[in-house]
VEXDOGU-428443 format. One record per residue (C-alpha): residue in one letter; x, y, z. Coordinates in steps of 0.25 Angstrom, whole numbers, plus 5000, padded with zeros to 4 digits. Last residue first. Example, Ala and Ser with C-alpha at 12.3 -4.5 7.8 and 13.67 -1.06 7.14 Angstrom:
2
[atom S, [5055, 4996, 5029]],
[atom A, [5049, 4982, 5031]],
This chain:
235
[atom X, [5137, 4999, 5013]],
[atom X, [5134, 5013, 5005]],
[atom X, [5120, 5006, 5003]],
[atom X, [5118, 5002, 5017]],
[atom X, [5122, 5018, 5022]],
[atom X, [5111, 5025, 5012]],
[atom X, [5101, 5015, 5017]],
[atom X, [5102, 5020, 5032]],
[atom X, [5105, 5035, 5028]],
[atom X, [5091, 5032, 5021]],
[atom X, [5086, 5026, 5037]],
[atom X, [5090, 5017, 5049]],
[atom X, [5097, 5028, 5059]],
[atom X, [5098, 5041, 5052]],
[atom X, [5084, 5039, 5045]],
[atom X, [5076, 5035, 5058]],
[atom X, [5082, 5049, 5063]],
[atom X, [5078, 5058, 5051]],
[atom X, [5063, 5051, 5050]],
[atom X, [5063, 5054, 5065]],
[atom X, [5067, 5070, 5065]],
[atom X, [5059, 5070, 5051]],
[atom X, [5047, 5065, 5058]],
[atom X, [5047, 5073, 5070]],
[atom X, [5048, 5086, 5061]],
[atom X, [5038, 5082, 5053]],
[atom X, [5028, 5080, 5064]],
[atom X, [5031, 5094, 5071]],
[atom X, [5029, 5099, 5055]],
[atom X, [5016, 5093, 5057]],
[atom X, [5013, 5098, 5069]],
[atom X, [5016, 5111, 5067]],
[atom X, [5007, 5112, 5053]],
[atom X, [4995, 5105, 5061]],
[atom X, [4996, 5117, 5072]],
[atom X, [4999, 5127, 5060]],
[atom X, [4988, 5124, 5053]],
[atom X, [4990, 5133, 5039]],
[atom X, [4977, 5144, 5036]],
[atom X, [4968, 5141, 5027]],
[atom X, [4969, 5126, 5030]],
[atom X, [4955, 5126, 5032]],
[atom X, [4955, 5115, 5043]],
[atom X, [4953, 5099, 5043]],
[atom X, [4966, 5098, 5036]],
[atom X, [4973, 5103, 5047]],
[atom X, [4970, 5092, 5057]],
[atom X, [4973, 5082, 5048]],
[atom X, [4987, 5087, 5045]],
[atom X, [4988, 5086, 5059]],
[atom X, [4983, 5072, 5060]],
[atom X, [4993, 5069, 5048]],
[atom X, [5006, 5076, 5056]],
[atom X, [5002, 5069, 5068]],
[atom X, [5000, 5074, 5082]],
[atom X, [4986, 5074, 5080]],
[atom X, [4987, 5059, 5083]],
[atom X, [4980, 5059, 5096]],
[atom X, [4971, 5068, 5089]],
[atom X, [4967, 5061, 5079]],
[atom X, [4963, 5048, 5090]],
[atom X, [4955, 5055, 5097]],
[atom X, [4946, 5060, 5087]],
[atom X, [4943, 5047, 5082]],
[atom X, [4929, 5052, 5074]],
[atom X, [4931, 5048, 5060]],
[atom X, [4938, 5060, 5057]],
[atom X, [4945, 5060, 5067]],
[atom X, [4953, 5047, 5061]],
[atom X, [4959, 5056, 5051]],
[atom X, [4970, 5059, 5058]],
[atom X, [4973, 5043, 5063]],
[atom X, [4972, 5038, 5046]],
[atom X, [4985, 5042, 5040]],
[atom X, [4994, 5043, 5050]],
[atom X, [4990, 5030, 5056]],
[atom X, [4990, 5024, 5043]],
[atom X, [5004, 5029, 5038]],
[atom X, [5009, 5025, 5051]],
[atom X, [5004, 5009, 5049]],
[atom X, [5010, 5011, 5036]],
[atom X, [5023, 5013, 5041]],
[atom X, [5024, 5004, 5051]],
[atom X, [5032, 4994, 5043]],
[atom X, [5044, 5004, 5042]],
[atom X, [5044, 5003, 5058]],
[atom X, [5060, 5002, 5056]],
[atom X, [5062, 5016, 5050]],
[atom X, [5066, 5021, 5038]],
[atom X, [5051, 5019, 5032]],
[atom X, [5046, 5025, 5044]],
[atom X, [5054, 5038, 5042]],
[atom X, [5050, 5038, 5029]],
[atom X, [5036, 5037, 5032]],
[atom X, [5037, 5047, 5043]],
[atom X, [5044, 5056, 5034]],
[atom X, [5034, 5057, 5022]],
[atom X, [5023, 5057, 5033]],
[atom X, [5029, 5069, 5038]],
[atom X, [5029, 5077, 5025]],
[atom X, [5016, 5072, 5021]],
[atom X, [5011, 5079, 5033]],
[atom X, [5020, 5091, 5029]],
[atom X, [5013, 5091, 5015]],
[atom X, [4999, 5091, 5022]],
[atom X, [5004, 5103, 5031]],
[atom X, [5007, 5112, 5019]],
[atom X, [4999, 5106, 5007]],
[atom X, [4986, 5110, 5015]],
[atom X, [4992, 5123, 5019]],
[atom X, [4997, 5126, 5005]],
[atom X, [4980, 5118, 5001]],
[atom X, [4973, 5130, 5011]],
[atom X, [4982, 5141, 5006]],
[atom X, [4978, 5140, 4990]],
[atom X, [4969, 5128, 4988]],
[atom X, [4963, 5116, 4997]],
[atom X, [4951, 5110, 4993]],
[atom X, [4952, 5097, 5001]],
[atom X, [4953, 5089, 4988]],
[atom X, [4964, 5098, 4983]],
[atom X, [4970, 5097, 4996]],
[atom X, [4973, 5083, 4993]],
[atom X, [4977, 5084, 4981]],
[atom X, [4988, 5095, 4985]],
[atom X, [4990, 5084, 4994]],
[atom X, [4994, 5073, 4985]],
[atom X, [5004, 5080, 4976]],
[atom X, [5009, 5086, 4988]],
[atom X, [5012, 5071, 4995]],
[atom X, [5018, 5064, 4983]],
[atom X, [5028, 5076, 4981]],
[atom X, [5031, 5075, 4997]],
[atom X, [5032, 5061, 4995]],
[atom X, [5041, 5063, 4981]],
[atom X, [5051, 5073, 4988]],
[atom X, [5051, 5065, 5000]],
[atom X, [5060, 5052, 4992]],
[atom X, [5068, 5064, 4986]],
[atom X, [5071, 5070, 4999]],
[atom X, [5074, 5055, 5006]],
[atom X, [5082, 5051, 4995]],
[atom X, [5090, 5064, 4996]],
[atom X, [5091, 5062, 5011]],
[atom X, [5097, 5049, 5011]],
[atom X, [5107, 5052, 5000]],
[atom X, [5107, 5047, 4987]],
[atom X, [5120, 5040, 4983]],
[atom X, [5118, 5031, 4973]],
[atom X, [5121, 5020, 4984]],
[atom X, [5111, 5028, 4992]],
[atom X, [5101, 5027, 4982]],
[atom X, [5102, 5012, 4980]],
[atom X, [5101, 5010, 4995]],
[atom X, [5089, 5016, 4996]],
[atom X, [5084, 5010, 4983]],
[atom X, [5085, 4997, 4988]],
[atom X, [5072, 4993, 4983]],
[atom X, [5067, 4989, 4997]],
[atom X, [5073, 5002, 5003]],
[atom X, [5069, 5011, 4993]],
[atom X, [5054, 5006, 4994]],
[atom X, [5054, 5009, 5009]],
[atom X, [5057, 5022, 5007]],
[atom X, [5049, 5025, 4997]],
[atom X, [5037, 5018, 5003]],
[atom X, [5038, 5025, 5019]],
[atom X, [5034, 5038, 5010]],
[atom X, [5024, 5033, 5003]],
[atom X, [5017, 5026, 5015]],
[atom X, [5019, 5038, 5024]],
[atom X, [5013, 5048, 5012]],
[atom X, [5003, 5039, 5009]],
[atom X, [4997, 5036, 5024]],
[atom X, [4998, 5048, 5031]],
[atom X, [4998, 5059, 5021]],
[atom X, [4987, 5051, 5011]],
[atom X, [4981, 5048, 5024]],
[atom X, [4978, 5060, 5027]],
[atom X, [4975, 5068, 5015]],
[atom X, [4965, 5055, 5013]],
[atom X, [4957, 5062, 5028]],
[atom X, [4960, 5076, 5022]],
[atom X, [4954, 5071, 5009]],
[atom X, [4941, 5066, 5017]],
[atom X, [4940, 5075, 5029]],
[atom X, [4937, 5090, 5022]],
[atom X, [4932, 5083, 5010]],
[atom X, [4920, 5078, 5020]],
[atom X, [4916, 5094, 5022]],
[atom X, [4910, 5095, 5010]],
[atom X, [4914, 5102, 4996]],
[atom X, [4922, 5092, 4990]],
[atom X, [4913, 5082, 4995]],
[atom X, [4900, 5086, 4986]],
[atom X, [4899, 5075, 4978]],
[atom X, [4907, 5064, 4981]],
[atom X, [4913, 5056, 4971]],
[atom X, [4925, 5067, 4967]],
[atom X, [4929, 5071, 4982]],
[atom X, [4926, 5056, 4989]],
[atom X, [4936, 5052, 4976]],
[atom X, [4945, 5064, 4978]],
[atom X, [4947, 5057, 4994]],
[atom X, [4949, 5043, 4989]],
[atom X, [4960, 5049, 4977]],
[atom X, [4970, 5056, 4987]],
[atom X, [4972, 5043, 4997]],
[atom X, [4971, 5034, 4985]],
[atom X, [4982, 5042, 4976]],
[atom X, [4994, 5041, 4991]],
[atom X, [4989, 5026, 4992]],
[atom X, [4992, 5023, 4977]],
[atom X, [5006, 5031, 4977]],
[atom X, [5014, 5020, 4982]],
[atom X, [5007, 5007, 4979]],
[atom X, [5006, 5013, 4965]],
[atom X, [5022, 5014, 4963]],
[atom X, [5026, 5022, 4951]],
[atom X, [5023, 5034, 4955]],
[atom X, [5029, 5034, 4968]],
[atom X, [5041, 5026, 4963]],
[atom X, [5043, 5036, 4951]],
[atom X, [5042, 5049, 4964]],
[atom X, [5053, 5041, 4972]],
[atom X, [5061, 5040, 4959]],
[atom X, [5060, 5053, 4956]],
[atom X, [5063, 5059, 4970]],
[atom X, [5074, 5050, 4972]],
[atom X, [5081, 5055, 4957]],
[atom X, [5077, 5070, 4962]],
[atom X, [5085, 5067, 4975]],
[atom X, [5097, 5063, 4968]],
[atom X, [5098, 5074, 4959]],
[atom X, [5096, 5084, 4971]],
């Protein structure tokens, strides 16, 4: 436990103190409360239902791919990987204290977001539910792509993550729903309702979504991953 709180603190100082890493995540939350504060009458129209959803989004496709990909990439060039595992962190606690800050990262950030969209009591748990499980995947995948050898590509999924579900909003239908097999389309999908009540259809396919990517995140890691790392530093 002492190790992971010692990788969580100095994940969660990095984040802090590195602008280019927490500059995209405060951009995507401060663009939509601007359109809320400058524009009178917005809060209670119809356009808030597809502006903070649409920046919900992207702040799940985009920052929280991006950040994710970052930590590890970061460790690796700074050597802080191979560091750790000379002292001895394991793999999985670095990986639990790395997610701990994401995750931390992500809440903070959606309750925000469900702030603007006027979410409280049932409405903003559902909200938080299937929004954090969203952030869940993309914390994965952008491990995972980090880990893997399409590393480079990372951005270029963040963006299509990021921008294809909202594209029905400007009138390519088609193309949302060839992707609504992805967590963010569905996490689309559900922010267009009440959220009264939980969607359990988008709530499936985003645990399916999980599911896929942990199976895949723990496979690239066996073969080129941490455990990768951990061996080189005890060579």
């Amino acid at each position: 436990m002492r190790k992971i709180r010692a990788v969580f603190t100095k994940q969660t100082l990095s984040f802090i103190r590195n602008p280019a890493r927490w500059g995209v995540p405060v951009a995507f939350l401060f663009i939509p409360f601007m359109f809320l504060l400058l524009v009178p009458g917005m809060l209670e129209s119809d356009e808030v239902v597809n502006i903070v959803p649409q920046f919900t989004i992207m702040f799940i496709g985009i920052s929280m791919i991006g950040s994710s990909a970052g930590f590890i990439t970061e460790d690796r060039m700074t050597m802080n990987l191979r560091f750790m595992g000379m002292a001895g962190v394991k793999p999985y606690q670095y990986l639990i204290g790395t997610s701990a800050t994401i995750l931390l990262v992500s809440l903070i950030a959606l309750i925000l977001f469900g702030l603007m969209m006027g979410h409280t009591g049932g409405a903003m748990v559902n909200f938080l539910t299937i929004s954090m499980l969203g952030a869940a995947c993309s914390m994965l995948l952008g491990i995972t792509l980090s880990l893997s050898k399409i590393a480079p590509f990372t951005p270029i999924v963040g963006l299509l993550l990021g921008v294809l579900p909202i594209m029905g909003d400007f009138n390519v239908p088609h193309l949302t729903e060839f992707f609504s097999f992805t967590f963010t389309q569905q996490i689309n999908y559900a922010m267009r309702k009440e959220l009264t009540v939980l969607p359990t259809e988008a709530f499936q396919v985003i645990a399916i979504n999980f599911v896929v990517l942990l199976a895949v995140f723990l496979l690239i890691n066996a073969r080129t991953g941490l455990d990768g790392e951990k061996r080189m530093a005890r060579g």
